[in-house]
C-alpha positions as CSV (number, residue, x, y, z in Angstrom):
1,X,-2.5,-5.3,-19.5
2,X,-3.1,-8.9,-18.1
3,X,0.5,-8.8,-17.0
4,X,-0.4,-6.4,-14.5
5,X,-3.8,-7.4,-13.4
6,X,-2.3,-8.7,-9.9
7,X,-0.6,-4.9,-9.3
8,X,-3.8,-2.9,-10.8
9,X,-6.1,-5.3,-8.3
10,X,-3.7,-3.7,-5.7
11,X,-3.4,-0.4,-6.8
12,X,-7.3,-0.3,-7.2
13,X,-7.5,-1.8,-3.6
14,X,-5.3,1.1,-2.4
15,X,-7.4,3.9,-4.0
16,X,-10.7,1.8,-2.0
17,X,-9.2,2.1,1.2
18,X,-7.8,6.1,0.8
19,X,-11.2,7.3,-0.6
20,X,-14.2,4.6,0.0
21,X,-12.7,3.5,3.8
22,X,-13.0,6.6,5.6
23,X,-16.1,7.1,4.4
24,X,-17.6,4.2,5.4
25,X,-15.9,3.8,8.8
26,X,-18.0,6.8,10.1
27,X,-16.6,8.5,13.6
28,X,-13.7,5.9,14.4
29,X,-11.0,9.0,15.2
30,X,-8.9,10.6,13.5
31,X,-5.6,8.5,15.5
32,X,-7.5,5.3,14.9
33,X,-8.3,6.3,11.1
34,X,-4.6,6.7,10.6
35,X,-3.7,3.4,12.2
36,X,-5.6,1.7,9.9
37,X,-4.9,3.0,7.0
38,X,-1.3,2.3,8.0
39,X,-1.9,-1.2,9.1
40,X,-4.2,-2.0,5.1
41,X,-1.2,0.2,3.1
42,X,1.5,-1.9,5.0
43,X,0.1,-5.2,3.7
44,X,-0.9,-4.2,0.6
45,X,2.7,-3.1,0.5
46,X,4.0,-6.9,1.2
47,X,1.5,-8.4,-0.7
48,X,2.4,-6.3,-4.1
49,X,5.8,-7.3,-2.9
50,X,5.3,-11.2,-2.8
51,X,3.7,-11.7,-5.8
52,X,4.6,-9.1,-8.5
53,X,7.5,-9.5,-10.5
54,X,7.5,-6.8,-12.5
55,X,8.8,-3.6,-11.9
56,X,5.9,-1.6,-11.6
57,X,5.9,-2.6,-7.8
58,X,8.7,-0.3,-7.3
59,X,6.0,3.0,-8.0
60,X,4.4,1.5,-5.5
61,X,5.3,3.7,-2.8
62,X,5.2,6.9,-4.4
63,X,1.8,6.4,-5.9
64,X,0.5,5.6,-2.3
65,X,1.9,9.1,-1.4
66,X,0.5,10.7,-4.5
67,X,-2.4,8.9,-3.8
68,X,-2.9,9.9,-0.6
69,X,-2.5,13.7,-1.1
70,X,-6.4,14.5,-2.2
71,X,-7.5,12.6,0.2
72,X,-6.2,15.3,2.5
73,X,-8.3,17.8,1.2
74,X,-10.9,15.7,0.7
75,X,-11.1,14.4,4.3
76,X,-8.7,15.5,6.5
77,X,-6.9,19.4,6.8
78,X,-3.7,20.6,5.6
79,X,-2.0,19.3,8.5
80,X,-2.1,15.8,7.4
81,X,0.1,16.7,4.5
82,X,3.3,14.7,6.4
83,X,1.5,11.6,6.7
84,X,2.0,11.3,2.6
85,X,5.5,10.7,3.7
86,X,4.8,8.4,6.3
87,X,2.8,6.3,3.8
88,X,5.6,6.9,1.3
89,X,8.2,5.1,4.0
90,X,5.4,2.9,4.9
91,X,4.6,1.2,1.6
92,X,8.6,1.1,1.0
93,X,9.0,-0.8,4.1
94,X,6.6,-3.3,3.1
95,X,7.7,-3.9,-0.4
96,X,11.1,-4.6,0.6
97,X,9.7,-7.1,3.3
98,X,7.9,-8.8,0.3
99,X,10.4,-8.6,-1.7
100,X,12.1,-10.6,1.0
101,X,9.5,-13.2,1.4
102,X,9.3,-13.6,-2.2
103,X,13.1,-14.4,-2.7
104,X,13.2,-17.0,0.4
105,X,9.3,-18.4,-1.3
106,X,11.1,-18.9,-4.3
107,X,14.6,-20.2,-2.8
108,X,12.2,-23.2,-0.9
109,X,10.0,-24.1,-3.9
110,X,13.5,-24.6,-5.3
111,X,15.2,-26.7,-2.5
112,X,12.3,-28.9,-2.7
113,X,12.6,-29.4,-6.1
């Protein structure tokens, strides 16, 4: 379990901002609610990317989609449905640009070794 506390501490920060964020932002729009929900799943996305080296990053994406799908009906109307995909490609983007910035993290700690 500890050797997924950094992922979990993610995952749970992902579940904050789909169910506790809307909430507590009040009347921003429902454009400018998307945006940032977008803007918070995108670096979550690179973060879980940079630092995890395990392979439960990879679920990251689909779990934000999976994620995202009560808050639909929770908050939002059936219409929002395709935005689970656009959080889907979303959080894939993301990981692979941490991914990215992990490998070229990890190839300049080792140069300067």
């Amino acid at each position: 379990m500890k050797k997924y506390s950094k992922e979990i501490a993610i995952y749970l920060l992902q579940i904050f901002v789909f169910y506790l964020l809307p909430k507590l932002m009040g009347n921003i729009g429902a454009l400018g609610m998307v945006l940032l929900l977008l803007i918070i799943t995108f670096w979550l996305s690179i973060l879980i990317g940079w630092i995890s080296s395990n392979k439960i990053k990879y679920f990251f994406p689909l779990v934000v989609a999976l994620l995202f799908i009560p808050t639909i009906f929770i908050y939002y109307n059936e219409s929002a449905l395709i935005h689970s995909i656009v959080y889907f490609v979303d959080a894939a983007i993301g990981l692979v640009i941490g991914m990215i910035l992990n490998k070229l993290t990890i190839k300049k700690q080792k140069i300067n070794l």
